[in-house]
C-alpha positions as CSV (number, residue, x, y, z in Angstrom):
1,X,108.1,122.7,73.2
2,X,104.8,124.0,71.7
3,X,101.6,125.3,73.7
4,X,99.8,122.8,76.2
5,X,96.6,121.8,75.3
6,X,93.8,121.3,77.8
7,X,90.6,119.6,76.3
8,X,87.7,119.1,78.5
9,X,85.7,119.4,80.9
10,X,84.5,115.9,79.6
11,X,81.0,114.8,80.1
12,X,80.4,111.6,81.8
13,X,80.8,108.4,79.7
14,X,77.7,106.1,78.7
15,X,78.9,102.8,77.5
16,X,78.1,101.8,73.7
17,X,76.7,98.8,72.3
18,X,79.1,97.2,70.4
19,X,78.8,97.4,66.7
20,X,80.6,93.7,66.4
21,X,82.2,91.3,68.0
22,X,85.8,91.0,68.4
23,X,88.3,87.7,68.3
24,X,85.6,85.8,69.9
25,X,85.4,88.4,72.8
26,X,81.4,88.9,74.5
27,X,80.5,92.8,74.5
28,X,82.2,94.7,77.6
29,X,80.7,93.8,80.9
30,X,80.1,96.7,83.5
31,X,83.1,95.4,85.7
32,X,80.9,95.7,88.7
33,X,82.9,92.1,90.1
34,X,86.1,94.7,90.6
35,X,85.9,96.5,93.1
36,X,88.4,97.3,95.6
37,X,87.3,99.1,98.4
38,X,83.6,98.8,100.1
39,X,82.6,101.2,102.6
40,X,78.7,100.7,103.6
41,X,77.3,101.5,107.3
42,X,80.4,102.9,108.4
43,X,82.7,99.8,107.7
44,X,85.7,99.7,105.7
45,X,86.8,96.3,104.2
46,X,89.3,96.0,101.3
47,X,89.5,93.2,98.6
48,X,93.3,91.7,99.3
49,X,94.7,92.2,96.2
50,X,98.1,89.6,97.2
51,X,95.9,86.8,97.2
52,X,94.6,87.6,93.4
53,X,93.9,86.1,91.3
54,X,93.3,83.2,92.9
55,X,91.3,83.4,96.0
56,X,88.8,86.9,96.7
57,X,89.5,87.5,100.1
58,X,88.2,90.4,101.9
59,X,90.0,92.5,105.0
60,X,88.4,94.5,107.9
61,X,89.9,97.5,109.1
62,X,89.1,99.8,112.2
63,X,91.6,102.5,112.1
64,X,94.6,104.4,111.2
65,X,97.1,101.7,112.1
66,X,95.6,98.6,110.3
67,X,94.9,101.1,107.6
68,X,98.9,102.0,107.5
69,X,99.5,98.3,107.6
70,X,97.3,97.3,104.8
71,X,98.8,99.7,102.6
72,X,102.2,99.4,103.7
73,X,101.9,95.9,102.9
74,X,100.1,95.7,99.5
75,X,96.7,94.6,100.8
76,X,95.4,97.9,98.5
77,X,97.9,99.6,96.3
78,X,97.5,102.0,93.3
79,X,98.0,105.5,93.9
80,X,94.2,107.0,93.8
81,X,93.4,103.4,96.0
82,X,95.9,104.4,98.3
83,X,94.4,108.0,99.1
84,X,90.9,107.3,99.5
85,X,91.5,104.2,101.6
86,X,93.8,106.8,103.6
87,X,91.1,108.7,104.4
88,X,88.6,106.3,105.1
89,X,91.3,105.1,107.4
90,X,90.5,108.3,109.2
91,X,87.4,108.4,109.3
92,X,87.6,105.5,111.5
93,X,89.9,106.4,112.9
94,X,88.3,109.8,114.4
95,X,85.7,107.4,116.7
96,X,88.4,107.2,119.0
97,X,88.9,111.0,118.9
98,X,89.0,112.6,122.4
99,X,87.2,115.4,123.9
100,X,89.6,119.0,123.5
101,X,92.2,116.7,122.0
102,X,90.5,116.3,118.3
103,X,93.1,118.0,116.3
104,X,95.6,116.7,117.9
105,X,94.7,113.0,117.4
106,X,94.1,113.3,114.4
107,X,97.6,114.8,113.5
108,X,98.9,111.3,115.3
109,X,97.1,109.4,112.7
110,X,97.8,111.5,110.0
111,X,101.6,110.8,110.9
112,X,100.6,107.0,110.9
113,X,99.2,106.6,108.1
114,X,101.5,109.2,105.7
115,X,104.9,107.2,106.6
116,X,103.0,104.1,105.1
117,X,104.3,104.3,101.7
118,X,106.3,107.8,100.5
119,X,105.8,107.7,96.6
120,X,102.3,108.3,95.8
121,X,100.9,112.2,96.4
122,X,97.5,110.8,96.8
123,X,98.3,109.5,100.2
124,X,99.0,112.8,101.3
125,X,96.6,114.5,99.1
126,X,93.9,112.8,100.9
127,X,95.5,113.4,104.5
128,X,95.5,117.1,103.8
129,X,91.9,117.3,102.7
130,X,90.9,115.5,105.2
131,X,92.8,118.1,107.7
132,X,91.4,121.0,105.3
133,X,88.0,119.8,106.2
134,X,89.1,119.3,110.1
135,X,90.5,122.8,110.4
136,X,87.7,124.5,108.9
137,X,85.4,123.1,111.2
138,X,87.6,124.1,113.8
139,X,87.8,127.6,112.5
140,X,86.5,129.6,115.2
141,X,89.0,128.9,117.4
142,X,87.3,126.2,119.3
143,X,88.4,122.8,119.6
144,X,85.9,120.5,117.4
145,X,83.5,118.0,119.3
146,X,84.9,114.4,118.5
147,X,81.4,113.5,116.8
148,X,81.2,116.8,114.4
149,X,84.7,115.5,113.2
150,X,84.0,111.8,112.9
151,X,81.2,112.8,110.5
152,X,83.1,115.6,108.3
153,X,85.6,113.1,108.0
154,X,83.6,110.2,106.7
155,X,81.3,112.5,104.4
156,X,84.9,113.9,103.1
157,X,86.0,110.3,102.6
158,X,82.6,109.4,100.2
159,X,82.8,112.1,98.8
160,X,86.5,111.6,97.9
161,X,85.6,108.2,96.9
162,X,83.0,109.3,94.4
163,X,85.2,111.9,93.2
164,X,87.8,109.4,92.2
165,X,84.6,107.4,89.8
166,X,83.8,110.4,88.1
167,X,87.3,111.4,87.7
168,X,88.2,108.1,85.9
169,X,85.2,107.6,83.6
170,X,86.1,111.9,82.4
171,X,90.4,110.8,82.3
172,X,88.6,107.7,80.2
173,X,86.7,109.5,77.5
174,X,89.4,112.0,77.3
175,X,92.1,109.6,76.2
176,X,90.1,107.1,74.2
177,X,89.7,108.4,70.9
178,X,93.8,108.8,70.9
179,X,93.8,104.9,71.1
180,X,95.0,103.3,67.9
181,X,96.0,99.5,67.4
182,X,96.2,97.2,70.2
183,X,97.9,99.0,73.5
184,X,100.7,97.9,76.4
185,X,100.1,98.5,79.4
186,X,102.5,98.2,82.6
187,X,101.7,97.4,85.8
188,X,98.0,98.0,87.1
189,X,96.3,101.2,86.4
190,X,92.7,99.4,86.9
191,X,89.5,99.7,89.2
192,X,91.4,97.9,91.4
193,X,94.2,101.2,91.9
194,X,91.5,103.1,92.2
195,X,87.9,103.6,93.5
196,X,86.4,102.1,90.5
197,X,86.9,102.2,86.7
198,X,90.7,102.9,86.1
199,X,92.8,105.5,85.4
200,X,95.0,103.5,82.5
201,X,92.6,100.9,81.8
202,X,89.9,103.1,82.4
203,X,91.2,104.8,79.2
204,X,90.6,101.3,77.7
205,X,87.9,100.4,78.8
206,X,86.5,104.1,77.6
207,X,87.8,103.2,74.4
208,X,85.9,99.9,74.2
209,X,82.5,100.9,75.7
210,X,82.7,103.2,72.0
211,X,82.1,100.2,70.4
212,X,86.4,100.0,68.9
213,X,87.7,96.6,69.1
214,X,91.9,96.1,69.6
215,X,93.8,94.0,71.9
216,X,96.4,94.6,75.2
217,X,99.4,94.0,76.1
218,X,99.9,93.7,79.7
219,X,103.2,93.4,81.3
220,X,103.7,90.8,83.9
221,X,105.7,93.8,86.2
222,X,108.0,92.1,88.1
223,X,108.7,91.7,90.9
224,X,105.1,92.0,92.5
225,X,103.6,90.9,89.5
226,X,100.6,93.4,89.0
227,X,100.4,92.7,85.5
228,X,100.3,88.7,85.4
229,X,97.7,89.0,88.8
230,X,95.8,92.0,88.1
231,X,95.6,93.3,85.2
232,X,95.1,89.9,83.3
233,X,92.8,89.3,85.9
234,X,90.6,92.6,85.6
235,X,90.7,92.2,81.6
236,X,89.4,88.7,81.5
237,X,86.6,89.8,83.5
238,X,86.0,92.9,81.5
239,X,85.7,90.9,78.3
240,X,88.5,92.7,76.7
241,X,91.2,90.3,75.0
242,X,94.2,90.5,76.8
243,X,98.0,89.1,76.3
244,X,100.7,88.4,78.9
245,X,104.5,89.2,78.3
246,X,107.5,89.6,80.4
247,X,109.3,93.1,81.1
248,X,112.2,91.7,79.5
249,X,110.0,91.1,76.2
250,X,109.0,94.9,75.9
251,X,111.6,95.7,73.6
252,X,110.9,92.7,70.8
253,X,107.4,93.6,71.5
254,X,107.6,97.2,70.4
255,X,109.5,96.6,67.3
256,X,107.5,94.2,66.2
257,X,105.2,96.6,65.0
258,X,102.5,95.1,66.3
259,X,101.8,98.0,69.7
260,X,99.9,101.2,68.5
261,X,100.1,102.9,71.7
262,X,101.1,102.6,75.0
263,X,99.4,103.9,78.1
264,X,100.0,103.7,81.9
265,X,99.0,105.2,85.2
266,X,101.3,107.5,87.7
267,X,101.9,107.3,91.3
268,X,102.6,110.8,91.4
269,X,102.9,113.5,88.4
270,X,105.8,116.1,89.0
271,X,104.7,120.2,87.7
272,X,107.1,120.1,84.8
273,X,105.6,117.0,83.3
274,X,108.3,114.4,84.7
275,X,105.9,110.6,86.0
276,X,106.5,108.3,88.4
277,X,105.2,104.9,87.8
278,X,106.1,101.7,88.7
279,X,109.4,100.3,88.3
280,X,110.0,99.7,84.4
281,X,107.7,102.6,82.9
282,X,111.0,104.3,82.1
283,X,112.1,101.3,80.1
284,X,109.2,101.1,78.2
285,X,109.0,105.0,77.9
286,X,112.5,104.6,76.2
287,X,111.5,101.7,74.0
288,X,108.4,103.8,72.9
289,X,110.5,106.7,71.7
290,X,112.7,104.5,70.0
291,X,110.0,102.7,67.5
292,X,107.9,106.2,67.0
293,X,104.8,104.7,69.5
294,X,102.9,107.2,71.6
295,X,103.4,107.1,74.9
296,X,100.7,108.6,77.1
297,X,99.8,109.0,80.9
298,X,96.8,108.6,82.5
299,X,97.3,111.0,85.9
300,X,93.8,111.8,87.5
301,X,94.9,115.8,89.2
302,X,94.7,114.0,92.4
303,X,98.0,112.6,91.4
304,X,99.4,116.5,90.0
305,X,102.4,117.5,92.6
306,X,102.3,121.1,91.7
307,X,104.6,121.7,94.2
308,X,107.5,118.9,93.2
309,X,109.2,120.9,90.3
310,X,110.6,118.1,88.8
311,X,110.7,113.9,89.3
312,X,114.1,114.3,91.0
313,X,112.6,115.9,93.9
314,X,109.9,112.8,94.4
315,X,111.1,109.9,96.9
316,X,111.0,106.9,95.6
317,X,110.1,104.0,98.0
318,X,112.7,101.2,98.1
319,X,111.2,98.0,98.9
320,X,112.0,94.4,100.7
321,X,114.7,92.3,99.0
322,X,112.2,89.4,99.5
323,X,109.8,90.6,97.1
324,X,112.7,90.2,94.4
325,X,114.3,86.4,96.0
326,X,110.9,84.9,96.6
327,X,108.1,84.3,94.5
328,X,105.0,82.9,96.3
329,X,107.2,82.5,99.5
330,X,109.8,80.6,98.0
331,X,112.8,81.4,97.2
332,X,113.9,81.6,93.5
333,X,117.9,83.5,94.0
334,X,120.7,82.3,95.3
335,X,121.5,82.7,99.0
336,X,123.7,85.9,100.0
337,X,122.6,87.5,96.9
338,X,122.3,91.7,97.2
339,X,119.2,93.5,96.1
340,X,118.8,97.0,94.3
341,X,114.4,96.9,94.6
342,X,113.0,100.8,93.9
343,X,109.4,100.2,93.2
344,X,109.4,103.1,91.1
345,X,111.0,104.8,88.8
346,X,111.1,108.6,86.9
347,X,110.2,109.3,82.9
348,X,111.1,112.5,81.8
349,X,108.3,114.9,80.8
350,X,110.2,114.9,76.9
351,X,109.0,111.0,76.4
352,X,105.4,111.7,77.2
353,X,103.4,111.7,74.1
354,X,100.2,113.0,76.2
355,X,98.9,113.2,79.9
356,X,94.9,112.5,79.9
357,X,93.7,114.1,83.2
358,X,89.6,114.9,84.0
359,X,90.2,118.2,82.7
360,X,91.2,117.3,79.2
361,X,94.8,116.2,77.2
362,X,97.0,117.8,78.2
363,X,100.1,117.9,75.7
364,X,103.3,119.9,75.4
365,X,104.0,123.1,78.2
366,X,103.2,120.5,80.8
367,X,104.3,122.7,83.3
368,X,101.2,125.7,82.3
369,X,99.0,122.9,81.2
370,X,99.2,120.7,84.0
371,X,98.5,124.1,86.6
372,X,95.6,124.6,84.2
373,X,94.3,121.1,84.4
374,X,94.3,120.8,88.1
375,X,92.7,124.6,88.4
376,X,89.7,123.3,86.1
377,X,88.9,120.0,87.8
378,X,86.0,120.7,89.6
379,X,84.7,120.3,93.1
380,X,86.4,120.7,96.5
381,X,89.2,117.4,95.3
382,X,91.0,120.5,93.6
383,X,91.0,123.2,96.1
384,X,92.3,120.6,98.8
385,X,95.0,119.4,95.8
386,X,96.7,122.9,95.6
387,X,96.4,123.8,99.3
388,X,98.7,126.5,100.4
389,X,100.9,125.0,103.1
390,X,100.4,127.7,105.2
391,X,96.8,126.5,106.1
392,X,99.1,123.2,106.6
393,X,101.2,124.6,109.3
394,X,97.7,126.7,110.7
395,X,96.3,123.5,111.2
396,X,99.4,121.7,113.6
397,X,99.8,125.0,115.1
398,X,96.2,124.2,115.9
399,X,97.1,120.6,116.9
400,X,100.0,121.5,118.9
401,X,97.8,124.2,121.1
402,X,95.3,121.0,121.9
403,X,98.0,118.7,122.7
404,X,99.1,121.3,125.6
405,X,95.6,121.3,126.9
């Protein structure tokens, strides 16, 4: 392999008038109908994403359990979504907190809300910045008062929140001059994954607020259907022309000639380079190398396991076999039918063309260029990111000692 390459840090983007007009298609709108989480005088309500795109239906939530329960079950999903919803969860969570029993209650949510879906690092990313933040307030020994936590742990969720914004706009300019032809795109990699912009089609979207004009290719992503729902759905608002296919038409597709590039998001990014993405991104990762089409990775460092050496060691979540014999709660297989539904799957590091993080592109030693990456990305998101688990296990040692009380 040659020498990574870390570009960056990237300043923030400013969309650009478009020189022309494209197929038809009105200049890029601010996407400001797409968001996915709303936090605002200290409540917490998520746009249901299994009722898009047909109905816009928000949800409520008032702690860790609901929290665990609405990502469990899809209400939010997308891997940077996922973490800061986690630790918003928390952060209402912690008004329930109890007097000399702080730490300790808020290990019992942490528990809750981490066994909610295994794949994604951001969940746990989140959790342990959020206990980061908990232990150093309780770093003289003392057990915290319930209010000083329930506001470190809200300010720690904005601020996580925020984080995720900038981070996707900087992983969006990074990756957008590399853009060439029209792009395929799997799954969703949107605002609605995230915070707010994208992480994949935040590279797009970067691309198009340049002023360059190309279609996408999304995937329908079965079985869940992120693709057909979501990412159609977030395109046709955006402006940007968008085409739907099936996974099974990936391979005609790519020989065609017609794809330039491909681009997706990651769930969670091993050290050595290896992603893990939604079911199918190996397929199409495959298929990419096949016809000579770069295939990159949009993995904000929130999504960086430095400490999984490789994608063998990442879980991967196997879902319901109802997701895969029912469509819209009817059933589309035959009765007595056995399932084989992992939600994600593992691309080598050797198939990725380039990973565009806030930091820069990386490209090549993903394993010294990836460490660099998440070293660089500013702000506290990092420090929390690479966390040594020591401080981990000071922190339930901590938890344990109130529990006794």
């Amino acid at each position: 392999m040659g020498s990574s390459r870390t570009v960056g840090p990237i300043a923030k983007v400013r969309a650009a008038k478009p020189t022309s007009k494209s197929r038809g298609v009105e200049p890029i709108s601010e996407g400001r109908g797409v968001e996915p989480i709303r936090w605002k005088a200290g409540r917490l309500r998520l746009l249901d994403q299994r009722k898009l795109p047909h109905k816009e239906t928000w949800i409520e939530l008032r702690g860790a359990a609901d929290t665990a329960r609405a990502i469990r079950d899809m209400v939010v999903r997308g891997a940077p979504a996922i973490g800061v919803t986690a630790a918003f969860g928390l952060a209402l969570e912690a008004r329930r907190f109890r007097v000399g029993r702080v730490l300790a209650d808020f290990e019992k949510a942490a528990r809750v809300l981490a066994e909610a879906r295994p794949t994604a690092v951001n969940l746990a990313w989140a959790i342990e910045r959020q206990r980061q933040a908990l232990l150093a307030l309780a770093s003289g020994g003392e057990e915290p008062a319930p209010a000083a936590a329930a506001r470190l742990l809200r300010t720690t969720a904005e601020d996580m929140f925020a984080e995720d914004v900038a981070a996707n706009r900087a992983m969006g300019a990074a990756g957008a001059a590399l853009l060439k032809g029209d792009v395929l795109t799997h799954c969703n990699a949107g605002a609605l994954a995230t915070a707010g912009y994208g992480t994949a089609l935040g590279v797009i979207r970067a691309s198009w607020e340049k002023g360059r004009r190309f279609g996408v290719y999304a995937t329908e992503t079965r079985p869940f259907l992120q693709g057909a729902r979501l990412t159609s759905w977030e395109l046709v608002k955006l402006g940007i022309p968008v085409t739907l296919v099936t996974d099974g038409m990936v391979g005609a597709l790519l020989a065609s000639g017609r794809i330039g590039a491909v681009v997706v998001g990651t769930d969670r990014t091993a050290a050595n380079g290896d992603v893990c993405n939604k079911i199918g991104t190996y397929t199409i990762a495959v298929l990419a190398k096949r016809h000579g089409i770069p295939f990159y990775v949009a993995a904000p460092t929130s999504s960086i396991d430095l400490g999984c050496a490789t994608g063998a060691d990442i879980p991967i979540e196997e879902r319901s076999e109802r997701e895969v014999t029912h469509i819209g709660g009817k059933r589309i297989a035959a009765r007595g039918v056995s399932v084989f539904h992992p939600a994600f799957d593992v691309t080598p590091a050797e198939l990725v063309t380039a990973i565009f993080t806030e930091s820069g592109v990386v490209k090549g030693d993903y394993k010294r260029g990836l460490a660099r990456a998440v070293a660089s990305a500013r702000g506290p998101a990092s420090k929390a990111a690479v966390a040594k688990p020591r401080a981990r296990k000071a922190t339930k040692a901590a938890a344990r000692k109130s529990a006794r009380r």
